[in-house]
C-alpha positions as CSV (number, residue, x, y, z in Angstrom):
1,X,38.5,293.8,110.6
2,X,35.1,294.6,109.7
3,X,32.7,297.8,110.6
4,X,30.9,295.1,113.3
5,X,34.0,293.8,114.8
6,X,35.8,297.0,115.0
7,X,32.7,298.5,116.6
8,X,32.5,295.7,119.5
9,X,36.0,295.4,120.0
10,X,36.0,299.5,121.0
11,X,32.6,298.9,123.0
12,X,34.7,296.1,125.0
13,X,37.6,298.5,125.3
14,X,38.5,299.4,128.8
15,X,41.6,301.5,130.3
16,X,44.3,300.0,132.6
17,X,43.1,300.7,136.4
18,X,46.1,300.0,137.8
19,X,48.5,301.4,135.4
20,X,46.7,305.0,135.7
21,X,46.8,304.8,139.9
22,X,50.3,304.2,139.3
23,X,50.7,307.1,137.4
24,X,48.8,309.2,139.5
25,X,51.2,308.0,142.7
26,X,54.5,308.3,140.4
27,X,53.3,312.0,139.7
28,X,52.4,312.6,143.2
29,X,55.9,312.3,144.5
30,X,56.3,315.6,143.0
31,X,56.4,318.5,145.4
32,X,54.6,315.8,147.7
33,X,54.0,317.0,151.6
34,X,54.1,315.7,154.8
35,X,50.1,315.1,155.6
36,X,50.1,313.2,151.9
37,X,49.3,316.2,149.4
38,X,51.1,318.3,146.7
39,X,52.7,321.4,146.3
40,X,53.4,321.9,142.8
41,X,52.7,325.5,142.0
42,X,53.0,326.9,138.5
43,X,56.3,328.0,137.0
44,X,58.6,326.2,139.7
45,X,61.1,323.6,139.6
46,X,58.4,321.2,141.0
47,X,56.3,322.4,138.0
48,X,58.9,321.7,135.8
49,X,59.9,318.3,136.9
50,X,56.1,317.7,136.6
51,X,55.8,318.8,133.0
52,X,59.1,316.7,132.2
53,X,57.3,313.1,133.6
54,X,53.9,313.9,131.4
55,X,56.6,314.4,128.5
56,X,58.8,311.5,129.4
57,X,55.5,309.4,129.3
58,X,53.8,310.7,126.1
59,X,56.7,310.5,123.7
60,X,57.2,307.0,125.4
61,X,53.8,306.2,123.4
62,X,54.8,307.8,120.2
63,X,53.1,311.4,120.1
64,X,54.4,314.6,119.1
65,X,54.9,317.4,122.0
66,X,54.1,321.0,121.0
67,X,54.6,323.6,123.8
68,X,53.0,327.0,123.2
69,X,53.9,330.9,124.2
70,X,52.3,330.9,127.5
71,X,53.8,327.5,128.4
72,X,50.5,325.0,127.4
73,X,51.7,321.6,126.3
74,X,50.6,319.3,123.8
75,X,51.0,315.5,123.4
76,X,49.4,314.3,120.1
77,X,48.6,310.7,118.6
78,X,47.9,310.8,115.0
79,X,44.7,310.0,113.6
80,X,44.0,308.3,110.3
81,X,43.2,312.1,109.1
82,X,46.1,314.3,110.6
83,X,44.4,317.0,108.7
84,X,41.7,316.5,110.8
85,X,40.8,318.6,113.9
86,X,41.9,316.9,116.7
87,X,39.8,315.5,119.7
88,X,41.8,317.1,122.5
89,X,41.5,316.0,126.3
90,X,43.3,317.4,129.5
91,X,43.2,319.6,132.5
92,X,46.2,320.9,134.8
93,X,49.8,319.6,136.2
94,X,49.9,322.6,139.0
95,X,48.5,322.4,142.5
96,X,47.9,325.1,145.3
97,X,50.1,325.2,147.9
98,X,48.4,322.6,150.2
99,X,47.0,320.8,147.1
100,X,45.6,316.9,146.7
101,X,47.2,314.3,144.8
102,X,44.0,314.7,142.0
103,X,43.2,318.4,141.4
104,X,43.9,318.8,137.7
105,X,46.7,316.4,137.3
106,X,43.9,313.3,136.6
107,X,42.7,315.0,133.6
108,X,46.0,315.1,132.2
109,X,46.9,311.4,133.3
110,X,43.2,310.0,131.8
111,X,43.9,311.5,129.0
112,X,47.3,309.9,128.8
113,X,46.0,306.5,130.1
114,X,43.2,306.7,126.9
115,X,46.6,307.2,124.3
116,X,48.3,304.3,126.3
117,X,45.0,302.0,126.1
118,X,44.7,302.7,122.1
119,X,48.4,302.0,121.6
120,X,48.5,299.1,123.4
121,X,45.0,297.5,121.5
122,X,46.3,299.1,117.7
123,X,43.3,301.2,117.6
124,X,43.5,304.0,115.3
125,X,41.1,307.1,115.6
126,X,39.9,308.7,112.3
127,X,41.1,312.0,114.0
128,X,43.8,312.7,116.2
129,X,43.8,312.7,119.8
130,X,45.7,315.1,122.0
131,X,46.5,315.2,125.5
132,X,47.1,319.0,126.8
133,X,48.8,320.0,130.6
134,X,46.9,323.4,130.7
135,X,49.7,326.5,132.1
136,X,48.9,328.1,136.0
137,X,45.8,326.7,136.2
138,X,45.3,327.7,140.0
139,X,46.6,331.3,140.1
140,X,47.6,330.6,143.3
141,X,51.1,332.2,142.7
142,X,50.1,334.3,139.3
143,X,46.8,335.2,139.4
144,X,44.6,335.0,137.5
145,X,43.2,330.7,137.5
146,X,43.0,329.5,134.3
147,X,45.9,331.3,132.6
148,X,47.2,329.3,129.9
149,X,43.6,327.8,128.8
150,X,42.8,331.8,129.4
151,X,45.3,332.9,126.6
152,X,45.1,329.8,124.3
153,X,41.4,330.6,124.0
154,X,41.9,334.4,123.4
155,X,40.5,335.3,127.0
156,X,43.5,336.7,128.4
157,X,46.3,338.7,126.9
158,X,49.3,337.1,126.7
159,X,51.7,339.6,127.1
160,X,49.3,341.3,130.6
161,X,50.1,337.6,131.8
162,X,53.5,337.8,131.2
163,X,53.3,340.8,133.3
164,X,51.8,339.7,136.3
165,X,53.8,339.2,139.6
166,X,54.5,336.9,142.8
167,X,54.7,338.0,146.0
168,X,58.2,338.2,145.2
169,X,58.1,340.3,142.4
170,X,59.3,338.0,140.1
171,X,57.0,338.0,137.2
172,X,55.2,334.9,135.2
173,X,57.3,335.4,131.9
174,X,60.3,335.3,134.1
175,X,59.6,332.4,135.0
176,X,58.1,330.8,133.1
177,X,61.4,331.7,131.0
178,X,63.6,330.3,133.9
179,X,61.8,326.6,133.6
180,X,62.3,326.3,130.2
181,X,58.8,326.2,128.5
182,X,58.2,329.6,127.2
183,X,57.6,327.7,123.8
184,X,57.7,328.9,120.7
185,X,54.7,326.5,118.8
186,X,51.9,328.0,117.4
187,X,48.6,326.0,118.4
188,X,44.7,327.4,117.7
189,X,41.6,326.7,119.0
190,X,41.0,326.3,115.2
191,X,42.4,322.7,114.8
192,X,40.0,321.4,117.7
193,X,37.0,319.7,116.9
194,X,36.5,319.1,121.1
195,X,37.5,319.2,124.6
196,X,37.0,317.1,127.0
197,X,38.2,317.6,130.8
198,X,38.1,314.9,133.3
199,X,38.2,315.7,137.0
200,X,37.6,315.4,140.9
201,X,34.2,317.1,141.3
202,X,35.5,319.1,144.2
203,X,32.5,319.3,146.0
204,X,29.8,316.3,148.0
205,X,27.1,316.1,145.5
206,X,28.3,313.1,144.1
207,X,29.2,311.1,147.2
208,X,26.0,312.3,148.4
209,X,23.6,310.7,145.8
210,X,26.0,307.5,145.4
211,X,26.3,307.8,141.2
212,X,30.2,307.6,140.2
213,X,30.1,309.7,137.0
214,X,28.6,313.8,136.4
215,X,27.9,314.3,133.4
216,X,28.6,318.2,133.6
217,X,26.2,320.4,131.6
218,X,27.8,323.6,132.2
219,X,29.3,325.3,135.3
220,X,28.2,328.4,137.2
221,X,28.8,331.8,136.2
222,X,30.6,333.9,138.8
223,X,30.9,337.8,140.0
224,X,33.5,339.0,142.7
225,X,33.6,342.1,144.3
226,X,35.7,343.5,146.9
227,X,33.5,345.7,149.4
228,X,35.2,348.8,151.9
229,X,33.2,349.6,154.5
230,X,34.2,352.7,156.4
231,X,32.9,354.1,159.8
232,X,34.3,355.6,163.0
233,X,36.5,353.6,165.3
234,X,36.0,354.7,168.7
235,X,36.5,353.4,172.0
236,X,34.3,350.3,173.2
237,X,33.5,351.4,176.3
238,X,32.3,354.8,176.5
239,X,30.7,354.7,173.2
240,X,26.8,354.0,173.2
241,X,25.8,351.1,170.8
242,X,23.0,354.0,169.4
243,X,25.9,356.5,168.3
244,X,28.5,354.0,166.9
245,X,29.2,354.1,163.3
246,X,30.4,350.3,163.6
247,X,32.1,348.9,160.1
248,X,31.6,345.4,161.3
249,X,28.3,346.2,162.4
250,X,27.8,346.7,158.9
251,X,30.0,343.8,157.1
252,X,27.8,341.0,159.1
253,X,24.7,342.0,158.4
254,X,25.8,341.9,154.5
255,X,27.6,338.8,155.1
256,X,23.6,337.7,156.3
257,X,22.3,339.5,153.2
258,X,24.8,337.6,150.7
259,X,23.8,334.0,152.1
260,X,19.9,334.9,152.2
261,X,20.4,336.6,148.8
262,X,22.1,332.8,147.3
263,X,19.5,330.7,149.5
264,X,17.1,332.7,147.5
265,X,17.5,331.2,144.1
266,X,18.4,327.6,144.5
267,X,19.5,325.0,143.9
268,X,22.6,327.0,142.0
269,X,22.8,330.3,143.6
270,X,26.1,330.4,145.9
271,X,27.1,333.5,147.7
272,X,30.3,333.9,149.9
273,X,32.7,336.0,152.1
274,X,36.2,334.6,151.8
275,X,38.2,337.8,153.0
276,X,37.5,339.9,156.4
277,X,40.1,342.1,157.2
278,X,39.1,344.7,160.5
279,X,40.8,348.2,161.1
280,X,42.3,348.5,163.5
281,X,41.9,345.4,164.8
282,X,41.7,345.9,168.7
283,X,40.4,344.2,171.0
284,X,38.1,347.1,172.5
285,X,38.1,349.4,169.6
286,X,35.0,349.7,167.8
287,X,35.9,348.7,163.7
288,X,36.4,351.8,161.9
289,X,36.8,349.9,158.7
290,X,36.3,346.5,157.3
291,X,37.5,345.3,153.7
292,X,36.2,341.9,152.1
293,X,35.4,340.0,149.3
294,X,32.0,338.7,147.9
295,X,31.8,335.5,145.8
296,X,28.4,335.1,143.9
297,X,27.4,331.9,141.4
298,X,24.5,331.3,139.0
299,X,24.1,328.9,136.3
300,X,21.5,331.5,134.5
301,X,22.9,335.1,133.4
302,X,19.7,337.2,134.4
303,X,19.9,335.5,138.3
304,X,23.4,336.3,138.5
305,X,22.4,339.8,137.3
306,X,19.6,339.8,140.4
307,X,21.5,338.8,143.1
308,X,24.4,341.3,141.9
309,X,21.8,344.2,142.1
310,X,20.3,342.6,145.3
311,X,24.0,342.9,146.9
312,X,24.2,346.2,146.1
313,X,20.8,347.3,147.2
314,X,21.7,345.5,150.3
315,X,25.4,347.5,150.8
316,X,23.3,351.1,150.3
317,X,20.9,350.0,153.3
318,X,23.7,349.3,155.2
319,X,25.7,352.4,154.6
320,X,22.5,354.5,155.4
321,X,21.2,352.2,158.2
322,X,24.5,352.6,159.7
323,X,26.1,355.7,158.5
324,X,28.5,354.3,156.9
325,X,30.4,354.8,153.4
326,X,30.6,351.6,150.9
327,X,32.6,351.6,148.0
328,X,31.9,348.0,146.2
329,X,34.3,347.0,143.4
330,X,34.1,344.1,140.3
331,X,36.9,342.1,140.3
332,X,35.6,339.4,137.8
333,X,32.7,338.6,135.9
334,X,32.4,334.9,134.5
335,X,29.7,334.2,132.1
336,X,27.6,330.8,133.3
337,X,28.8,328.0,130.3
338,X,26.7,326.1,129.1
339,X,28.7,323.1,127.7
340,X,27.8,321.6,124.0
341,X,25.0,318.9,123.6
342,X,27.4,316.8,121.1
343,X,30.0,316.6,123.9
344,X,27.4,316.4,127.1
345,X,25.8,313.6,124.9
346,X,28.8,312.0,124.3
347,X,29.4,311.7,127.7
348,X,26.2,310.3,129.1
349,X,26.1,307.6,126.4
350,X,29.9,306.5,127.8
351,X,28.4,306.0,131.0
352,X,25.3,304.5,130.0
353,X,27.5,301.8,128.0
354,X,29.7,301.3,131.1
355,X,27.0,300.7,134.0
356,X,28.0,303.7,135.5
357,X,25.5,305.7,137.9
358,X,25.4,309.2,136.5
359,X,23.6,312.0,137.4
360,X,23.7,315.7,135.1
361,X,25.7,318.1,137.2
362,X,26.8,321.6,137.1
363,X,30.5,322.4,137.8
364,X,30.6,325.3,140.4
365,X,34.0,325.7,140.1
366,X,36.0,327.3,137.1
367,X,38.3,325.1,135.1
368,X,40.0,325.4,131.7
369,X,36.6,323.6,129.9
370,X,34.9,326.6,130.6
371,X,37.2,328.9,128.6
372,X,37.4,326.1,125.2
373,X,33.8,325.8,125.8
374,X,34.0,329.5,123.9
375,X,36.0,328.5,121.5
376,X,35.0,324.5,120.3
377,X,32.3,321.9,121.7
378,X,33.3,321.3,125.4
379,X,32.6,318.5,128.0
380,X,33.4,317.5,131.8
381,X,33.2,314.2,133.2
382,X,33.0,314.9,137.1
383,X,34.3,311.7,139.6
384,X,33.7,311.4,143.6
385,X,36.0,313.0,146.1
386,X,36.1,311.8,149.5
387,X,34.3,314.0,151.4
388,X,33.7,316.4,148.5
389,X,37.0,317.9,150.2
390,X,39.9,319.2,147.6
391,X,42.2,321.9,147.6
392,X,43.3,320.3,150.7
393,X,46.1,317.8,151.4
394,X,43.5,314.9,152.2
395,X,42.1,315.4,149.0
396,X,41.3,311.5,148.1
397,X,39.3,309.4,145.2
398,X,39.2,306.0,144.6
399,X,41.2,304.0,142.1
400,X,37.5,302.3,140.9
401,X,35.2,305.8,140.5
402,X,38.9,307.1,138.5
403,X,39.2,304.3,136.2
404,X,36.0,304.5,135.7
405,X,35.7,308.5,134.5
406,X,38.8,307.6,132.4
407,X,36.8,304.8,130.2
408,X,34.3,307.9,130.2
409,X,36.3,309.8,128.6
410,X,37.5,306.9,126.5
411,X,34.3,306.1,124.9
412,X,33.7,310.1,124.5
413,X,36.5,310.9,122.7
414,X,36.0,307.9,120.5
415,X,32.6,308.9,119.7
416,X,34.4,312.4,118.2
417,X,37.0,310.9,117.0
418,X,35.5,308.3,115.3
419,X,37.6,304.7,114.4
420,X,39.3,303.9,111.3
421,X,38.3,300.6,109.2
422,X,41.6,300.0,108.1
């Protein structure tokens, strides 16, 4: 076949709709719940059966399976080159405990749906491709997210992540152990030339603006803090509103401060308050304490910096205004990423080729592309989610906008990967 041909025949090249819905249903029977979601959760039997299907399936197409320390597995198709670094694509088998039926476990399936659609048309990539199932992705029962992408990438000690426990006390290299894929394969960022995550966008923008593909450019960088306010409880009825020393008082006027602070510096700033908890919690007893948790997002550093130092500026007035003591912790600090032009590009040239209404987009949530984005070029191709609902049991995307972020990520990978003449 010549240069020309083998050229149009990979332009024509589309992946199997159906055959990747079916997948994604097959999978979904997997720790599947009542109102139609998943709960798979990292380092469980469900988990486990999970990881056995997306084995079952790859070496059922001829790769290789390499599973690392903290659990990460790879499914690789030989390239022309196999001394070449490989074109790796992927995202996450676990779920949170009311999960959908796409978080994550898409990436992974595109991915394998690409393998399956070059098998089945004899395509050969000059270097390899490789599917990878990225380790507690959610940290929903080992914190932290992004664990196995975390210590593949040298962000997270392995041996810390090991150590950390359930509400059970049963730690992650337990079991991890216990499932059977504490592996022993030594895998590097070295031997990747690029990354490529497809995935849900998880949020309305999308849906809003009727395109079917985001090209992601990056994704918000994040600081968490966990704020203690302390005052006085006293009793609600005898105590003036002038003499109270009211910790809730105090937590909703920050609460107001964190959402005027993110309104400030649009359109990427997010601020939020996920976690309230009230001492002593009675009905007519003024809050003597209040603890909770600050979210704050930026896609530029030296914002995130400003609305960190606005927050706390803001806490100090508070405390004073109110008479009040603050103690305001970090709990994590997540550079923005800013993801590499050759993949990016890559991207929004598949979805030019294809027809697809695109639009650039920035990820506000974390996901394993941000850590290899560190470590080798990374790219995300976002699809719509009903709703721009997920982490939710009703999570829902079409079989059209997935098949169609799967010959995304086709096209991408063969752009890296490049085609052999032979």
């Amino acid at each position: 076949m010549t240069t020309a041909n083998i050229l149009n025949h990979t332009t024509e090249l589309r992946t199997n709709q159906h055959r990747l819905w079916q997948s994604l249903m097959e999978m979904a029977r997997i720790g599947a719940t009542p109102k139609g979601g998943v709960n798979r959760q990292a380092f469980t039997e469900l988990d486990r059966q999970s990881r056995e299907l997306f084995i079952e399936w790859c070496r059922a197409e001829g790769c290789s399976i390499r599973i690392d320390a903290i659990g990460n597995i790879f499914a690789r198709r030989e390239g022309q080159n196999s001394d070449s670094p490989a074109v790796l694509t992927g995202s996450h088998l676990d779920s949170q405990p009311t999960g959908g039926k796409f978080d994550g476990v898409y990436g992974v399936l595109a991915g394998l749906e690409v393998i399956r659609t070059l098998n089945e048309s004899d395509i050969q990539t000059c270097a390899p491709i490789e599917v990878v199932a990225w380790s507690n992705e959610e940290g929903c029962r080992f914190a932290p997210c992004m664990m196995g992408s975390g210590v593949f990438t040298g962000q997270l000690k392995l041996e810390e992540m090991f150590a950390r426990t359930d509400d059970d006390g049963v730690n992650a290299g337990q079991a991890l152990e216990a499932i059977g894929y504490r592996g022993t394969d030594h895998v590097t960022p070295e031997n990747i030339k690029a990354f490529f995550e497809c995935h849900i966008e998880q949020g309305p923008i999308l849906e809003d603006t009727g395109n079917t593909v985001g090209v992601v450019v990056g994704a918000l960088g994040q600081k968490w803090f966990d704020l203690t306010l302390t005052g006085l409880e006293a009793h609600a009825g005898p105590t003036p509103m002038t003499l109270r020393r009211d910790a809730m008082l105090g937590a909703a006027e920050i609460t107001q401060a964190i959402n005027r602070i993110a309104n400030t510096y649009q359109p990427h700033g997010r601020g939020t308050v996920g976690v309230m908890q009230l001492h002593p919690g009675s009905r007519n007893v003024i809050p003597g304490q209040v603890k909770m948790t600050v979210d704050m997002r930026h896609f530029d550093s030296n914002t995130l910096e400003k609305m960190a130092a606005e927050l706390r500026q803001s806490v100090e007035e508070t405390r004073q205004r109110h008479g009040l003591e603050a103690e305001l912790v970090a709990t994590a600090d997540f550079a923005p990423e800013h993801f590499a032009e050759a993949c990016v590009g890559a991207v929004r040239r598949a979805a030019e080729m294809l027809g697809c209404s695109h639009m650039d987009i920035v990820s506000g949530a974390g996901h394993d592309a941000i850590f290899m984005g560190r470590v080798t070029q990374a790219g995300m191709i976002f699809v719509p989610c009903e709703n721009g609902i997920s982490h939710n049991e009703i999570e829902n995307a079409t079989p059209s906008d997935l098949h169609d972020g799967c010959n995304v990520l086709l096209h991408a990978m063969l752009e890296q990967a490049g085609v052999s003449e032979e």
